[in-house]
C-alpha positions, 0 to 999 in steps of 0.5 A: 228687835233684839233676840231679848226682846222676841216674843217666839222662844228663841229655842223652839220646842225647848223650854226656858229650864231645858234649854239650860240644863242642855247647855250645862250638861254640853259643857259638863262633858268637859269638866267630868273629862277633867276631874272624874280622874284626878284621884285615878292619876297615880293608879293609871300612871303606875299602870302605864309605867309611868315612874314621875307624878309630875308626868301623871299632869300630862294626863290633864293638859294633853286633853286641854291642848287639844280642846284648846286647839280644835275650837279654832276650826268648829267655829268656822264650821258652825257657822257655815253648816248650822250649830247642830251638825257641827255639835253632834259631829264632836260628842262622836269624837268625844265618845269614840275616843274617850272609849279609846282611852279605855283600851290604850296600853301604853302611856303614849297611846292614852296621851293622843287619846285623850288629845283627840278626846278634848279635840272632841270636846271642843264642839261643846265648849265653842257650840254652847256659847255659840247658841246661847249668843244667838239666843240671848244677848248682854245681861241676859246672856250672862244669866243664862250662862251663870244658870247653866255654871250652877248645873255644870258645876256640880259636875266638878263637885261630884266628879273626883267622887265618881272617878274615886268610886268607880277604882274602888269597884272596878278597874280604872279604864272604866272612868273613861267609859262612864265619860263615853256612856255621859257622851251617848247621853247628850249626844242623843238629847241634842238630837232629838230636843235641840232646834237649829239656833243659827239664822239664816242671815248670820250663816257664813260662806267657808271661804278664805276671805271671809274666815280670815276678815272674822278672825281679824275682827276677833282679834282686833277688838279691844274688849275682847281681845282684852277680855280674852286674855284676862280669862287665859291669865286667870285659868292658868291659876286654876288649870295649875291647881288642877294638875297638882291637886292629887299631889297637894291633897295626898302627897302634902296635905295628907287628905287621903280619902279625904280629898274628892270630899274637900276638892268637893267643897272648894269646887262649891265656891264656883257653884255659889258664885254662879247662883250669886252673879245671877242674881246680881248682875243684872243690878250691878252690871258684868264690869263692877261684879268681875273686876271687884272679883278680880281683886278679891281673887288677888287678895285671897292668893296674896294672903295664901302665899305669905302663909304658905311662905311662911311655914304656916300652910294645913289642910283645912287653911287651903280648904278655905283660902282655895273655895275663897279665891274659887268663889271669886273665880267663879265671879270673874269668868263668866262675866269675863266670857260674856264680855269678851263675846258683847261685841262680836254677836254677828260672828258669835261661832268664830268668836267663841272659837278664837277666844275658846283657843286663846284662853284654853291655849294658854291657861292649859300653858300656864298651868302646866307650868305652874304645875310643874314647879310642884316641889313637895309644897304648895309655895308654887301654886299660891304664887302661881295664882297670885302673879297670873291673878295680878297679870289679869288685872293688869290685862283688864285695866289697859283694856278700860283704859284705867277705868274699873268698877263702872257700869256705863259703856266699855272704853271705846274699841 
């Protein structure tokens, strides 16, 4: 009898509501790490000494290695010690190096701070897949998780607002103790309300044999593996836009006070998305939705450069060309994941780690070096999106063996 099917609530002493604003708070440690800055960049960099903006982008992508890189040992973990341990054993780390950042007195201190935070961090993004796979499976897994996106991405909506109101009333360190507080907060509520989801059957001995067999079958199968890294490509668009987009909004765009308000709208476009995929998926199906999102998030980049190209970029056209290609983001990714993780439900802490890695890895990759192009326009960033967008495509069309849009069984592995 499949997990969907159980009578008993897969999540004990949780209800159906709790156990997904759970799992949304868990991720939104992370995107609070991330955004709650971004109007604080210039202001921490000129504290720190640091004389390029472009080497503020640092401040971001240090904290992504590291979440990138620790997820491939948590999965492991959490699947030989139990999902709560391991859960609990990150958000210490979290809180206790994000504090850290908060009293680091040189630019190179808060570099490893915050790699060391996202190192923390992982926990959370590798144990929330983790334990929704062992309570759900299929459609219904991309339910919870769409449900769990609308909560968690609020944080990125409110979260450049926060981290401008907190610099307004105090100095910048304390953005990094309000992600410590936030940390406490969640750290105290899988204590005391989160039941172990890992079944005994599905516990993994912590030996080389068997680790190394679930990665290789991980690495092996073609719907993830394809899925995986269609998902890197894609962030890559988003992480670069991410690391430029202080610049954007203030140095080109002339947003101002403005921006946390218009960052703000476009980020809706994933909330919305969210609640839309949530709705439909269950009709249409994971591949049709995703991979006419996909196209929908090309044609919106495409048409983004040509007007950036051609001299024609403002504010309030960036505004509305990003919360488009955000609104198919949000579209994409979390069918992306839920795809990617289908087949693999037996090795669901290994599976989220590796795809955890690769797709953290190498969109945080992509996306520095997107941001790095930042020349003083926004020509590099809309072309970013574009060639990563088209890259993804080509990623899922070899996966389904050139068959997109369909709702019947994937390609065989």
């Amino acid at each position: 009898m499949s997990h969907v099917e159980q009578t008993a609530p897969p999540h004990p002493g949780m209800g159906f509501k709790q156990f997904v604003a759970l799992i949304a708070a868990m991720m939104a440690t992370n995107a609070l790490a991330i955004d709650s800055m971004l109007p604080a960049l210039p202001q921490i960099g000129h504290a720190l000494g640091v004389a390029s903006a472009n080497q503020h982008q640092w401040i971001i992508t240090a904290y992504l290695l590291g979440f990138g890189v620790a997820q491939l040992a948590y999965g492991t973990l959490a699947d030989r010690f139990g999902r709560k341990p391991v859960l609990l054993a990150g958000l210490t780390a979290y809180v206790l190096f994000a504090a850290l950042c908060a009293f680091s007195t040189s630019f190179e201190m808060l570099l490893i701070a915050r790699a060391l935070c996202g190192v923390g961090a992982a926990a959370t993004r590798v144990l929330s897949v983790s334990i929704v796979r062992d309570c759900y499976s299929g459609r219904q897994m991309a339910k919870v998780m769409s449900l769990s996106f609308i909560v968690f991405l609020a944080v990125p909506i409110i979260a450049p607002s926060v981290g401008q109101a907190i610099v307004l009333v105090a100095p910048w360190p304390w953005i990094f103790g309000v992600l410590a507080i936030f940390g406490l907060l969640v750290m105290a509520w899988v204590a005391v309300k989160l039941p172990e989801t890992l079944h005994p059957e599905d516990r993994a001995p912590l030996a080389v044999g068997p680790v190394l067999a679930a990665f290789k079958a991980c690495l092996t199968n073609r719907i993830a593996v394809g899925y995986t890294l269609a998902s890197a490509l894609v962030l890559g668009g988003l992480f670069g836009f991410l690391n430029s987009a202080q610049q954007v909004f203030v140095d080109v765009l002339g947003a101002g006070k403005l921006f946390p308000i218009i960052f703000a709208g476009i980020a809706a476009g994933i909330a919305v998305a969210s609640l839309v995929n949530s709705r439909i998926v269950g009709k249409l199906g994971m591949r049709r939705v995703s991979h006419v999102a996909l196209c929908g998030y090309i044609a919106f980049a495409g048409v983004h450069a040509l007007i950036a190209l051609s001299g024609h970029e403002s504010l309030w056209v960036f505004a509305a060309m990003q919360a488009g290609m955000m609104f198919c983001f949000g579209l994409t990714m979390s069918n992306f994941g839920a795809m990617a993780m289908e087949p693999l439900g037996h090795l669901a802490g290994t599976a989220a780690s590796v795809q955890g890695f690769i797709t953290t890895i190498g969109g945080a990759l992509f996306g520095f070096w997107i941001g790095q192009r930042f020349d003083g326009t926004v020509v590099p960033l809309t072309l970013g999106f574009t060639g990563f967008g088209l890259a993804g495509l080509i990623a899922v069309v070899i996966t389904e063996k050139g068959r997109l849009f369909h709702t019947g069984q994937p390609a065989a592995a």
